[in-house]
ZADO-799773 format. One record per residue (C-alpha): residue number from 1; residue in three letters; x negated, y, z negated. Coordinates in pm, 1 decimal. Each point is the difference from the previous one (the first is absolute). Example, Ala and Ser with C-alpha at 12.3 -4.5 7.8 and 13.67 -1.06 7.14 Angstrom:
BEGIN
+-----+---------+----------+----------+----------+
: num : residuo :        x :        y :        z :
+-----+---------+----------+----------+----------+
:   1 :     ALA :  -1230.0 :   -450.0 :   -780.0 :
:   2 :     SER :   -137.0 :    344.0 :     66.0 :
+-----+---------+----------+----------+----------+
***
This chain:
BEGIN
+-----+---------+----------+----------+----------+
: num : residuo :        x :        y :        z :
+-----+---------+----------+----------+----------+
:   1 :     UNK :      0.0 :      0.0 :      0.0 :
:   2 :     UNK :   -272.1 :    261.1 :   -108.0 :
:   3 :     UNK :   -217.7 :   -127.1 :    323.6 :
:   4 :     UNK :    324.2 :    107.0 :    202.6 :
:   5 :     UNK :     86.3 :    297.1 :   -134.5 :
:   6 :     UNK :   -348.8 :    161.3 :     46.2 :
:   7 :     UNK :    -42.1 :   -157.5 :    349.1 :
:   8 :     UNK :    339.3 :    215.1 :    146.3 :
:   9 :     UNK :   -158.7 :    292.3 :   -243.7 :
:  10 :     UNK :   -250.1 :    -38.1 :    253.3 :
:  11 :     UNK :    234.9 :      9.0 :    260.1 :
:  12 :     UNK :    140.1 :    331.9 :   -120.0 :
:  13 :     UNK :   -322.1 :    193.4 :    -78.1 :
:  14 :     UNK :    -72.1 :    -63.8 :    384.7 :
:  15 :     UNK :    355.1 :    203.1 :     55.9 :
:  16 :     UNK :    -33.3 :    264.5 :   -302.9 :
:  17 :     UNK :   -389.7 :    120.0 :    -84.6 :
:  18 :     UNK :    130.6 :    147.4 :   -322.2 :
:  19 :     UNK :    106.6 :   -322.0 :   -139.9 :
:  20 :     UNK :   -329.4 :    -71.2 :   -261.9 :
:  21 :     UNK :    -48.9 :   -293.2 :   -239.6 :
:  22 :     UNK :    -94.7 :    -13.0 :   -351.3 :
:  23 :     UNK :   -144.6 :   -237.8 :   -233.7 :
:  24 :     UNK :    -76.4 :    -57.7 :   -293.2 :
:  25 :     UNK :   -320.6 :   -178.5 :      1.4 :
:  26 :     UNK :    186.3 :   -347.4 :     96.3 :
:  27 :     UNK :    135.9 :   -155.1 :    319.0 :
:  28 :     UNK :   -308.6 :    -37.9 :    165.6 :
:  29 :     UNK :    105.1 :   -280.9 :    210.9 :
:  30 :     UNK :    323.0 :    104.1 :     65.4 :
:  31 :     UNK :    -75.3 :    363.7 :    123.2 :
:  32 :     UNK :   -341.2 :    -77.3 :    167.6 :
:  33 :     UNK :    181.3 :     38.3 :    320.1 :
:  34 :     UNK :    163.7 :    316.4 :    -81.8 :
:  35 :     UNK :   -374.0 :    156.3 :   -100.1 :
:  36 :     UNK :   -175.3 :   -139.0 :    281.3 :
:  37 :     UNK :    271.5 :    133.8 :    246.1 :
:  38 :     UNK :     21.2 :    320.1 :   -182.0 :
:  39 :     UNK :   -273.4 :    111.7 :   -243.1 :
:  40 :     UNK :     65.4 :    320.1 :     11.5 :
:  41 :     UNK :    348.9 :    -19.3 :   -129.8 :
:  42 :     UNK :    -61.3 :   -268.8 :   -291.4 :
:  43 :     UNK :   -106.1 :    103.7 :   -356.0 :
:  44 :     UNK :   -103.0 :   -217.9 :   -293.9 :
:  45 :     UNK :     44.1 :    222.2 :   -317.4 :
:  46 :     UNK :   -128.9 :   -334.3 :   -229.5 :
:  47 :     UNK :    182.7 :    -67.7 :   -287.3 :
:  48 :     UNK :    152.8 :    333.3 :    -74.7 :
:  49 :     UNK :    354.7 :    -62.0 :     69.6 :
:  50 :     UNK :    145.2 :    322.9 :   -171.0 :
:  51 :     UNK :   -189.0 :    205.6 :    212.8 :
:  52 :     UNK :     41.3 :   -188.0 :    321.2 :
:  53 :     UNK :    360.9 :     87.5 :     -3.7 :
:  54 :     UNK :    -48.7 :    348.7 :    -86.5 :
:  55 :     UNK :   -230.0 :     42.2 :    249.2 :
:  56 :     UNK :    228.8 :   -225.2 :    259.9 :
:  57 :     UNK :    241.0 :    268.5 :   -101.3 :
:  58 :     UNK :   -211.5 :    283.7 :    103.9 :
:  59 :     UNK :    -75.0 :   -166.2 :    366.2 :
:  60 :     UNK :    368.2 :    -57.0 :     68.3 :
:  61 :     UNK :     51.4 :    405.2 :    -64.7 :
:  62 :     UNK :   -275.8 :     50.8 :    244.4 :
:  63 :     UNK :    213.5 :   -217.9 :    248.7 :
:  64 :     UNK :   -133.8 :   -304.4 :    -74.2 :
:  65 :     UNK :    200.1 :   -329.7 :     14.4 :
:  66 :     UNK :   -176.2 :   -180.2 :   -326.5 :
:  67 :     UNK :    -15.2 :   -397.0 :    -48.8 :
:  68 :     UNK :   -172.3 :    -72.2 :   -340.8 :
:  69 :     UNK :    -64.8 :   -380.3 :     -0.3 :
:  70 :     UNK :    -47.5 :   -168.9 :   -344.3 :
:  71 :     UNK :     73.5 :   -305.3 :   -188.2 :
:  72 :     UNK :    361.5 :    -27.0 :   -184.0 :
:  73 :     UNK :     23.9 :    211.0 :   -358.6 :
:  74 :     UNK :   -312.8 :    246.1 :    129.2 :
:  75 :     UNK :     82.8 :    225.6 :    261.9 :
:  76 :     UNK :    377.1 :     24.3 :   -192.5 :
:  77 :     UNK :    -16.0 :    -51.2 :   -399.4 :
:  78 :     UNK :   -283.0 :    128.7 :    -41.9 :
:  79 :     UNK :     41.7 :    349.9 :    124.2 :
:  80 :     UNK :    342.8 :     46.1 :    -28.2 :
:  81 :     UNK :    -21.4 :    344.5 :    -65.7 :
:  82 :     UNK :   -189.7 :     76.5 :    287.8 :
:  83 :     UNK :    270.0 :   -180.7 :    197.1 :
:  84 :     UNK :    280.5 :    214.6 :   -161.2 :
:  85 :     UNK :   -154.3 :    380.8 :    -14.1 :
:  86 :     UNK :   -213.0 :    -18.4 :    335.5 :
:  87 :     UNK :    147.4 :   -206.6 :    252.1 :
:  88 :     UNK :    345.9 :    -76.0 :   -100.5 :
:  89 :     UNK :     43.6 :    402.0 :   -127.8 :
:  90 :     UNK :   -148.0 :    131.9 :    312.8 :
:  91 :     UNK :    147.1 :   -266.6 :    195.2 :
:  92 :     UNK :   -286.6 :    -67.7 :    166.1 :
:  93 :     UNK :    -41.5 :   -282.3 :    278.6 :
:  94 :     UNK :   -228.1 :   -276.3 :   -172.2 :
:  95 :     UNK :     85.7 :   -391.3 :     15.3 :
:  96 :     UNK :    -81.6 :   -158.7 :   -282.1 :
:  97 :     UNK :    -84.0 :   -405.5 :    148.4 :
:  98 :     UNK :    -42.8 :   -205.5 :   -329.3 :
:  99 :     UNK :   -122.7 :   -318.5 :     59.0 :
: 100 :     UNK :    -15.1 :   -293.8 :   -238.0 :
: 101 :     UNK :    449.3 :     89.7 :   -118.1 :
: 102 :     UNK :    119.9 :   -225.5 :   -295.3 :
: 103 :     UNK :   -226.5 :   -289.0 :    -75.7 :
: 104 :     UNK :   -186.4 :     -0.5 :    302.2 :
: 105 :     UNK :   -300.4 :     32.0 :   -199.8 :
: 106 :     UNK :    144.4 :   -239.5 :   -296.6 :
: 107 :     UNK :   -357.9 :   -143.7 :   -128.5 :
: 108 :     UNK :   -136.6 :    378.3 :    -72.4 :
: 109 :     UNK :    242.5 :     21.2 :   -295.1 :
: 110 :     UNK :    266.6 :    287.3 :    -89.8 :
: 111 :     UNK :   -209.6 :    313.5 :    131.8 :
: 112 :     UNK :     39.4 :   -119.2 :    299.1 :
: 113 :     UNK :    395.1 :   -171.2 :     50.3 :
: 114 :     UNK :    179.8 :    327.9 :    171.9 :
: 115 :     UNK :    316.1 :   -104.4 :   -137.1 :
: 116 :     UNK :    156.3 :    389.9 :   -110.5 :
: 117 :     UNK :   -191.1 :    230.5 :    255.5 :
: 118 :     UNK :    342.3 :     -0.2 :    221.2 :
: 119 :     UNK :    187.6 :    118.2 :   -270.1 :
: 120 :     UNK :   -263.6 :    241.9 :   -160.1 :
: 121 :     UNK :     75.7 :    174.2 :    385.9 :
: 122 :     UNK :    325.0 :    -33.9 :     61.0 :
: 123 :     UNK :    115.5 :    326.8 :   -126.1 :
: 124 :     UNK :   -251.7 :    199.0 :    145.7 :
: 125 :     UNK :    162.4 :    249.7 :    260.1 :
: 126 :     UNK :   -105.7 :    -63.9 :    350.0 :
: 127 :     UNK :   -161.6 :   -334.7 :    -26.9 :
: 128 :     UNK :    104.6 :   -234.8 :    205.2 :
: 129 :     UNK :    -10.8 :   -384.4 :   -125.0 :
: 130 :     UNK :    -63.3 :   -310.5 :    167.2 :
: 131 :     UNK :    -98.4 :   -375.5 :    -56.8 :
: 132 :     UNK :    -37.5 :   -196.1 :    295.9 :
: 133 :     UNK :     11.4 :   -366.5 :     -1.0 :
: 134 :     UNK :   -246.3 :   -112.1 :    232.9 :
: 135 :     UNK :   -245.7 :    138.2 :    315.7 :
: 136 :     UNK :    300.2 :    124.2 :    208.8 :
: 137 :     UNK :    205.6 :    144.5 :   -270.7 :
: 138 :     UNK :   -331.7 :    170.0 :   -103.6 :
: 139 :     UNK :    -56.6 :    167.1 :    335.7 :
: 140 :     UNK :    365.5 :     96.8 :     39.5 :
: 141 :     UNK :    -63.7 :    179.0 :   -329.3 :
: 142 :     UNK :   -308.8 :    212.5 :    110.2 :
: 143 :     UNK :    189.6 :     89.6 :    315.1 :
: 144 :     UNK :    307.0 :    103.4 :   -223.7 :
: 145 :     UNK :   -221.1 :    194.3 :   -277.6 :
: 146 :     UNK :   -182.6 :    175.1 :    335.2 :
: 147 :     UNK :    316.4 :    160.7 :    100.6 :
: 148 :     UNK :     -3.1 :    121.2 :   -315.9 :
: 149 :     UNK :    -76.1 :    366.5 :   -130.6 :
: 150 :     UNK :    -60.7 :    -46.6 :   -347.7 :
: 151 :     UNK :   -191.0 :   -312.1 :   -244.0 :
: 152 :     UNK :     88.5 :   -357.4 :     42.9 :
: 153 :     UNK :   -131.3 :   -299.6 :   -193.1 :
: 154 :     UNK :    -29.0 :   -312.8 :    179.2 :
: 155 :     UNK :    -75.2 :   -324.1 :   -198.6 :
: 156 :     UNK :   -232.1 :   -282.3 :    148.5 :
: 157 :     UNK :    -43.2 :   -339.2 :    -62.7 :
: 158 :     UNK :   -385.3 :   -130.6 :    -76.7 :
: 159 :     UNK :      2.2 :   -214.9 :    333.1 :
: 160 :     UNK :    103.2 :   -341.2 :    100.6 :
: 161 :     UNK :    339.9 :    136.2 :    -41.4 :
: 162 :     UNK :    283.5 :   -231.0 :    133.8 :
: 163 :     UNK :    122.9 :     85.7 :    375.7 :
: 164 :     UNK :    368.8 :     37.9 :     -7.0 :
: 165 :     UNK :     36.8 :    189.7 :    388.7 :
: 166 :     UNK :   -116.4 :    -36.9 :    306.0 :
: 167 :     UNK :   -279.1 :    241.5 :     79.3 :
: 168 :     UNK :    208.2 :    167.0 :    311.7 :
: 169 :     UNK :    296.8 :     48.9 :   -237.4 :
: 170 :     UNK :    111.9 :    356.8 :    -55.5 :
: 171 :     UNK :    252.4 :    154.9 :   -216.9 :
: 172 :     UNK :     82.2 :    304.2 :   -168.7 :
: 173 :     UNK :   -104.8 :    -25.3 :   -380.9 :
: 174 :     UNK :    181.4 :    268.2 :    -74.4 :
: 175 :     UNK :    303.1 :   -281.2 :    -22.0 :
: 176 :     UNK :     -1.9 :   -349.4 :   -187.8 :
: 177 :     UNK :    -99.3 :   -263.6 :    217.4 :
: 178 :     UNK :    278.9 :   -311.0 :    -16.0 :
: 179 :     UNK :   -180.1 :   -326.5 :    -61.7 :
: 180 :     UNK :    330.0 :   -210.8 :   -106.3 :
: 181 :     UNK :    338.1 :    153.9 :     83.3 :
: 182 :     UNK :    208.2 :    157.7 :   -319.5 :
: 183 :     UNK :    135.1 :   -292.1 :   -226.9 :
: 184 :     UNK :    186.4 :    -14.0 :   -314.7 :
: 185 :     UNK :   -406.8 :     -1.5 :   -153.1 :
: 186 :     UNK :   -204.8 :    216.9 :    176.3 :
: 187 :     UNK :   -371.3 :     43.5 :    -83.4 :
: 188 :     UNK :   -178.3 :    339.9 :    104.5 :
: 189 :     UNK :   -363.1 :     -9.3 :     -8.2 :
: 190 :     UNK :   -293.7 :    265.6 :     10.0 :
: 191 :     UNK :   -324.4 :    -47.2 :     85.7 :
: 192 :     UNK :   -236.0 :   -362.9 :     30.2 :
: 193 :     UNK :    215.0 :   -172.9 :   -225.3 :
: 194 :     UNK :    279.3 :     -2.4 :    302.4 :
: 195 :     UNK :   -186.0 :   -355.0 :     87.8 :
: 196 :     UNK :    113.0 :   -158.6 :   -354.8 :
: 197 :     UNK :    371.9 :    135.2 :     73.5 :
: 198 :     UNK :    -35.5 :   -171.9 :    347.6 :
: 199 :     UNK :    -97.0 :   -300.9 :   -170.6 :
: 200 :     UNK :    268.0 :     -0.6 :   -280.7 :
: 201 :     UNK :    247.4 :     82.8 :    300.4 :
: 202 :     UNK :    -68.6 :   -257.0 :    209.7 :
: 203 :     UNK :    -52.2 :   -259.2 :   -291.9 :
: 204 :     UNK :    348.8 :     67.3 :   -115.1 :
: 205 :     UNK :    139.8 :    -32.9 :    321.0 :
: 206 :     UNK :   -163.6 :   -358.0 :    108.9 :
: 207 :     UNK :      4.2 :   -156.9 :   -347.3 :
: 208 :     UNK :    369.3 :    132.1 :   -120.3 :
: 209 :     UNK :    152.1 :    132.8 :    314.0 :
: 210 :     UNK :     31.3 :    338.0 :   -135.6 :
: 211 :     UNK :    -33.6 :    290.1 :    193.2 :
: 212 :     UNK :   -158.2 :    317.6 :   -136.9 :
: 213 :     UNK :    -76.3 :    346.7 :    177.7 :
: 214 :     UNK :   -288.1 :    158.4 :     -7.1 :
: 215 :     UNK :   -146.3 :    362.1 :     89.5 :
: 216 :     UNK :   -320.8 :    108.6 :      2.2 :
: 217 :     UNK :    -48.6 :    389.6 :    -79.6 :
: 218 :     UNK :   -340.8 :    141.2 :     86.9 :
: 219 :     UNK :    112.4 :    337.4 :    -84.7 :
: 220 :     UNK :     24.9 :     73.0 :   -394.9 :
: 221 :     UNK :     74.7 :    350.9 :     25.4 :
: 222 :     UNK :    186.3 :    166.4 :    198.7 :
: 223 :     UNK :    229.1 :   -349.9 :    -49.4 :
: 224 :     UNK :    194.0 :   -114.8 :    288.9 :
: 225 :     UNK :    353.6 :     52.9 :   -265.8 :
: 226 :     UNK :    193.4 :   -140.3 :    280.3 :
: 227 :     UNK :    -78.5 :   -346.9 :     24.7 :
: 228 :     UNK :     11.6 :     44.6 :   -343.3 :
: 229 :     UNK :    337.1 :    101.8 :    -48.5 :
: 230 :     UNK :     98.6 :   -254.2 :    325.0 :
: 231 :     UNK :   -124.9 :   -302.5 :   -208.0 :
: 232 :     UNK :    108.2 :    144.3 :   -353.7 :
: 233 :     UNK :    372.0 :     -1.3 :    146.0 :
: 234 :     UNK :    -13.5 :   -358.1 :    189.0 :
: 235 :     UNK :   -234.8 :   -174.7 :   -258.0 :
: 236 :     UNK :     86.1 :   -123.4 :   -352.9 :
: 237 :     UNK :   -342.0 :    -25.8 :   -146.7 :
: 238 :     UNK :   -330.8 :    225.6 :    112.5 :
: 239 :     UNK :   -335.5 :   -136.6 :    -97.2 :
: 240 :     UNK :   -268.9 :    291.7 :     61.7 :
: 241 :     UNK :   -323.2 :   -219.9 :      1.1 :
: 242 :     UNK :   -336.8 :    227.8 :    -13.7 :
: 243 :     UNK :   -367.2 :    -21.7 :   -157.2 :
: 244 :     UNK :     27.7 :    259.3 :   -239.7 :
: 245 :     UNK :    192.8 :     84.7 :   -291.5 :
: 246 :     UNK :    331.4 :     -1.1 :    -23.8 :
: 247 :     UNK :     16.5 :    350.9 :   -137.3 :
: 248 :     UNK :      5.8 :    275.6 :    300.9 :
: 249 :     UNK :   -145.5 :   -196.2 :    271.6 :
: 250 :     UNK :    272.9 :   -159.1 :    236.5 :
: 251 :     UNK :    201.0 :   -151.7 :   -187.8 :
: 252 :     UNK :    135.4 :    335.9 :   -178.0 :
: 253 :     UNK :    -25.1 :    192.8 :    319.7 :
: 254 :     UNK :    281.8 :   -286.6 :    162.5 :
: 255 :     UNK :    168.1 :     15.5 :   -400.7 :
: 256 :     UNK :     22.1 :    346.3 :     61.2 :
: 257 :     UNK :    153.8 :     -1.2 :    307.3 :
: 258 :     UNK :    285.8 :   -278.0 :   -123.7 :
: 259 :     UNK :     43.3 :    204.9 :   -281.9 :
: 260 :     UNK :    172.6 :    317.2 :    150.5 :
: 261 :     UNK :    205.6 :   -212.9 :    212.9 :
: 262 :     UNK :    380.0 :      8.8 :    -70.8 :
: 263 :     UNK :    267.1 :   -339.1 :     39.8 :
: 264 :     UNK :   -136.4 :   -354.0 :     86.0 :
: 265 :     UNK :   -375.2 :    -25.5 :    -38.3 :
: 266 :     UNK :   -286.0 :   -284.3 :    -81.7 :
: 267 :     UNK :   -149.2 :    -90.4 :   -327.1 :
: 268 :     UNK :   -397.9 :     82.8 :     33.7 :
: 269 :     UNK :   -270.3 :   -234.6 :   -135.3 :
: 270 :     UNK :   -320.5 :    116.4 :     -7.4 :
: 271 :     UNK :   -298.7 :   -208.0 :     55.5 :
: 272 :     UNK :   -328.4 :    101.4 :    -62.2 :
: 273 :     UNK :   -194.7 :     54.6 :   -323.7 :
: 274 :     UNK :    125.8 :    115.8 :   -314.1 :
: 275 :     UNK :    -85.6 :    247.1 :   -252.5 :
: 276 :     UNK :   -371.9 :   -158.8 :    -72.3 :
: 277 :     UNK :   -367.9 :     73.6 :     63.9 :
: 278 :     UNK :    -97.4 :   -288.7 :    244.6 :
: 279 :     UNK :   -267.3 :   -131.2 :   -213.7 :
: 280 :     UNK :    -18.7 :   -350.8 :    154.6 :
: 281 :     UNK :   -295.8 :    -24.4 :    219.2 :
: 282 :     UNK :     50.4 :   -256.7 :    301.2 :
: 283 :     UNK :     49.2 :    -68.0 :    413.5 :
: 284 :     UNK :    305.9 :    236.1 :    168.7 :
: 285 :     UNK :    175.6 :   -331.1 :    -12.8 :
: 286 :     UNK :    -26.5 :   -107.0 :   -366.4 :
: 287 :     UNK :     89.1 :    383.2 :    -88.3 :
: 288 :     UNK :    290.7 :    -32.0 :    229.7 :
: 289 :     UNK :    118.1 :   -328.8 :   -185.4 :
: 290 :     UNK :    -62.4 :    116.8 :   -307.2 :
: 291 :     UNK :    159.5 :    309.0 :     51.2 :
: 292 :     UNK :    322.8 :   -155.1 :    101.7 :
: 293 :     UNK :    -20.3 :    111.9 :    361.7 :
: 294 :     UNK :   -171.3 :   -278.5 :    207.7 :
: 295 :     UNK :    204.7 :   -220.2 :    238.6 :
: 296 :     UNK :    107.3 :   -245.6 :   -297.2 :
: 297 :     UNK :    101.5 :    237.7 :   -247.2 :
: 298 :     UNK :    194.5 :    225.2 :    262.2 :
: 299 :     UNK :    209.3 :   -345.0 :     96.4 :
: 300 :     UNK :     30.3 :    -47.2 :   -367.4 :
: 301 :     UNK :    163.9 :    337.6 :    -88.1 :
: 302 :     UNK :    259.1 :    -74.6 :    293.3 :
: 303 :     UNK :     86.8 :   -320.3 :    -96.6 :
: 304 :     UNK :     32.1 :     91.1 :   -375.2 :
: 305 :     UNK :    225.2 :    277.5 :    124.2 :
: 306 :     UNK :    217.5 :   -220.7 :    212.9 :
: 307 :     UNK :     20.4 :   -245.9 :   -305.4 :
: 308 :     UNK :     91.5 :    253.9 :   -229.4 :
: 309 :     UNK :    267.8 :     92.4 :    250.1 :
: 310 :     UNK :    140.1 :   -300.6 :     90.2 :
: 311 :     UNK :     53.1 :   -168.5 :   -371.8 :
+-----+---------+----------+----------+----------+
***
């Protein structure tokens, strides 16, 4: 996903010579091509996140269109403020690209599991949100935040995410891409962990002939409220399924939504982590389990909740 995104960067830079990329001393491998291509227009500030963005900031004021690339709680936790009072404020034109979101980077412990930067940003004015699922998702994100005057966060997987699309597909991810049409249970997913919901979908469906929707939402913020509202009215039961907390991510952006509707409307159940300090240290996949939102434990949840139902 990361490789992709900076390879139509790339693209783009050869369109738009104000578009510059910064680093913060990491992501050698991944923006090698980027530097080589374009030296002139690539900046590692070293570990000296807080500054990066102001200075990020000051470039995108000048005219700049700023990418800062960095690793998952860095580039975003870390210099919140920064994020806030110079871009945000000024509503200046610099994509965050985070790589390493949720428990990409599970064995480096706590520091490094971005699992509340979404909704540390979420109420910043002018910031744009997204989580893409995999490579194409990714790219349709860049092109998306691109159009964009104003700061955007986009949230990367580590690499060797799954591949969910074709590589010519194209959509608008503006809108919630329908995996599964709307069913009495409908999942809606953000970000990598879309391949677990595909799993638990299609697990349910060839093991217990039940059929489940499922929507992917690259977009975080602004939300596509529509398919929202379309699937709160003709569903009985949302699951919002993301790697992050529960609290302000997408879950509560989707609550939020269900909340100011009036008459007939879904119950929401929010899957992700609760209120806790991830302190376990271990692979994506054993967080994801252990965290109740791997394949197994999302098919567990539905079937408890059509148990429950049904006694």
């Amino acid at each position: 996903m990361r490789t992709a995104i900076i390879g139509r960067l790339k693209e783009l830079a050869e369109q738009d010579d104000k578009i510059a990329l910064v680093t913060g001393d990491s992501g050698y491998s991944v923006v090698e091509p980027f530097i080589e291509k374009y030296p002139e227009r690539c900046f590692n500030m070293g570990i000296n996140e807080q500054a990066t963005a102001s200075i990020a900031a000051g470039m995108a004021l000048e005219g700049y269109k700023v990418y800062v690339y960095g690793i998952g709680n860095f580039p975003t936790i870390r210099c919140l403020e920064q994020i806030r009072n110079d871009i945000c404020y000024h509503n200046a034109s610099v994509t965050i690209l985070a790589t390493g979101g949720g428990f990409a980077y599970g064995q480096l412990g706590m520091s490094h599991h971005a699992t509340e930067e979404v909704a540390a940003m979420r109420p910043f004015e002018n910031m744009q949100l997204y989580m893409p699922a995999d490579p194409v998702e990714a790219i349709a994100a860049l092109e998306d935040a691109y159009k964009h005057t104003g700061p955007s966060y986009i949230r990367l997987g580590r690499g060797h995410d799954a591949k969910i699309y074709n590589t010519d597909t194209k959509f608008d991810v503006s809108k919630a891409i329908k995996i599964k049409d709307t069913e009495q249970i409908t999942l809606l997913a953000s970000g990598t962990i879309l391949s677990e919901a595909i799993s638990a979908v299609e697990q349910e469906f060839e093991n217990k002939g039940r059929k489940i929707g499922l929507y992917s939402f690259p977009r975080v913020k602004p939300l596509d409220m529509e398919t929202v509202q379309m699937v709160a009215r003709d569903s009985e039961v949302i699951f919002t399924i993301e790697e992050h907390s529960t609290i302000g991510g997408f879950g509560s952006a989707v609550s939020e939504v269900v909340a100011r509707m009036e008459g007939k409307r879904a119950k929401v159940i929010r899957l992700g982590l609760n209120d806790c300090f991830t302190s376990i240290v271990g692979s994506q996949g054993y967080l994801r389990e252990y965290y109740g939102i791997s394949t197994k434990r999302i098919v567990e949840k539905i079937d408890q909740l059509i148990w429950e139902r049904e006694r």
